[in-house]
C-alpha positions in Angstrom: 0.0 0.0 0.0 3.0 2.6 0.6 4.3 1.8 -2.8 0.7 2.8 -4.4 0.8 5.9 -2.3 4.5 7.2 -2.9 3.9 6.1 -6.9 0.4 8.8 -7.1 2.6 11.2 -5.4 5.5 11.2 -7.7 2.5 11.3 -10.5 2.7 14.9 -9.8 6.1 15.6 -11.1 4.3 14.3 -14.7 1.4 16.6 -14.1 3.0 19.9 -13.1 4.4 22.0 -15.5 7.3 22.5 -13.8 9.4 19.5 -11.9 10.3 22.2 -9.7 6.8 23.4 -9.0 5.8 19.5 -8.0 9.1 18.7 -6.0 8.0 22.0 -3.9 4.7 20.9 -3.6 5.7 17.4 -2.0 8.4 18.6 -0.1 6.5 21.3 1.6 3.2 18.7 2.7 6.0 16.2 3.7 7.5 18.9 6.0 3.8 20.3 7.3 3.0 16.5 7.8 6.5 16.5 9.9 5.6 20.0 11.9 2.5 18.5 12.8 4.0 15.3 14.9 6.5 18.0 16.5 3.9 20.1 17.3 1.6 17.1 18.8 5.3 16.4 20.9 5.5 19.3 22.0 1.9 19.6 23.5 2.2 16.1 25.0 5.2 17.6 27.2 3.7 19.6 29.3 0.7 17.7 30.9 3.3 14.4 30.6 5.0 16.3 33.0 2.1 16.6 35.4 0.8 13.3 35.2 4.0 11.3 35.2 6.4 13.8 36.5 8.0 11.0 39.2 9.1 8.6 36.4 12.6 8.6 36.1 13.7 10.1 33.1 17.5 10.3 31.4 16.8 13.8 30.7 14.9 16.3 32.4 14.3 19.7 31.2 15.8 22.2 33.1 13.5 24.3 34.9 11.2 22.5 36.6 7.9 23.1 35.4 8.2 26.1 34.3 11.3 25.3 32.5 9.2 22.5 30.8 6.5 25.4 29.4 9.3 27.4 28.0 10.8 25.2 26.1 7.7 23.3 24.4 5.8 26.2 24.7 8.5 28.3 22.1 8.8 24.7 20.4 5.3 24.6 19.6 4.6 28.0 18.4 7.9 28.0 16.7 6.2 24.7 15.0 2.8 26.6 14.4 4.9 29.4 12.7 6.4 27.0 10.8 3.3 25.3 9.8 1.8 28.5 8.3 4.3 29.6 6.6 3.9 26.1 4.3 0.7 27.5 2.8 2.6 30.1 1.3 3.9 29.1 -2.4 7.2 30.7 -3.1 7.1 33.6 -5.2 10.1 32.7 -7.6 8.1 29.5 -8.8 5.9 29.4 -11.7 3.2 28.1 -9.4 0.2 29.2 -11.7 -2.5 29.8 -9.3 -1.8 30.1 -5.4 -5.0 28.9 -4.5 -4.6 25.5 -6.6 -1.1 24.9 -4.6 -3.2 26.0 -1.1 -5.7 23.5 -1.8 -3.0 20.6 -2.6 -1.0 21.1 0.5 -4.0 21.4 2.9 -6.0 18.6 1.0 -2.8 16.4 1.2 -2.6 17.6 4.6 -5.7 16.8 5.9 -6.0 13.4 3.5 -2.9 12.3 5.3 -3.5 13.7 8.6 -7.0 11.9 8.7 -6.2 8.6 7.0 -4.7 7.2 10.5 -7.1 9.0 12.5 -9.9 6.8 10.5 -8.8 3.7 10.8 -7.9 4.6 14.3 -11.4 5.0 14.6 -12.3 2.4 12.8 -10.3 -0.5 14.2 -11.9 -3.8 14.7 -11.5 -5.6 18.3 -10.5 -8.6 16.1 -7.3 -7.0 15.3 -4.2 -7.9 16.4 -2.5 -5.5 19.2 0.7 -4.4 18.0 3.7 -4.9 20.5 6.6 -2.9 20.7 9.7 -4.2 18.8 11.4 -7.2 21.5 8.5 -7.6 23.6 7.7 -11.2 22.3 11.7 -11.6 23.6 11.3 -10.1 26.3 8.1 -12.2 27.3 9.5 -15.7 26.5 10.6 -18.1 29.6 
């Protein structure tokens, strides 16, 4: 199933005008796809740190709390910023019309963004829970 997805992707490069045009357009909903698991980290952080905070950790913000706000608060936003900004279609491309490339990155955006949150909700009890990698070893007497 990746293979059909990545091969209608690079279909793009054959119905652009411009190679450049369609290597822009993937690259910038690969790296809003990307923003948006940072930005999901980021607001994880901060109630993690309230409801696990005496779990022993190899690295703890410095800070305290407070510390912990700072840093994925400014990572966050700094993530947001970023977000926005890959609506915007760079001037020195031959884009055609901006509202065409707005409607590919947030359609593949939300497409790809809501394609695991379906199934998600969709999931059968019949299915098999995933384990982490090792834990069948780790369970074996």
């Amino acid at each position: 199933m990746p293979g059909v997805i990545v091969t209608v992707l690079t279909l793009a490069c054959f119905v652009m005008a411009e190679v450049s045009v369609a290597f822009f357009l993937l690259s910038a909903l690969t790296i809003t796809l990307h923003l948006i698991m940072y930005m999901l980290r980021y607001a994880a952080a901060i109630p993690l740190r309230y409801s696990q905070s005496d779990l022993k950790r190899s690295y703890r913000v410095p800070g305290g709390t407070g510390g912990m706000w700072c840093i994925a608060g400014v990572g966050f936003l700094g993530g947001a910023f970023s977000f926005l900004v890959g609506f915007f279609p760079l001037t020195q491309l031959p884009m055609g019309s901006p509202a065409l490339y707005l409607g590919l990155v947030l359609g593949g955006t939300v497409v790809f963004t809501g394609l695991p949150l379906l199934i998600g909700m969709l999931q059968q009890k019949s299915w098999p829970a995933l384990s982490p990698p090792g834990a069948a070893a780790t369970n074996a007497v």
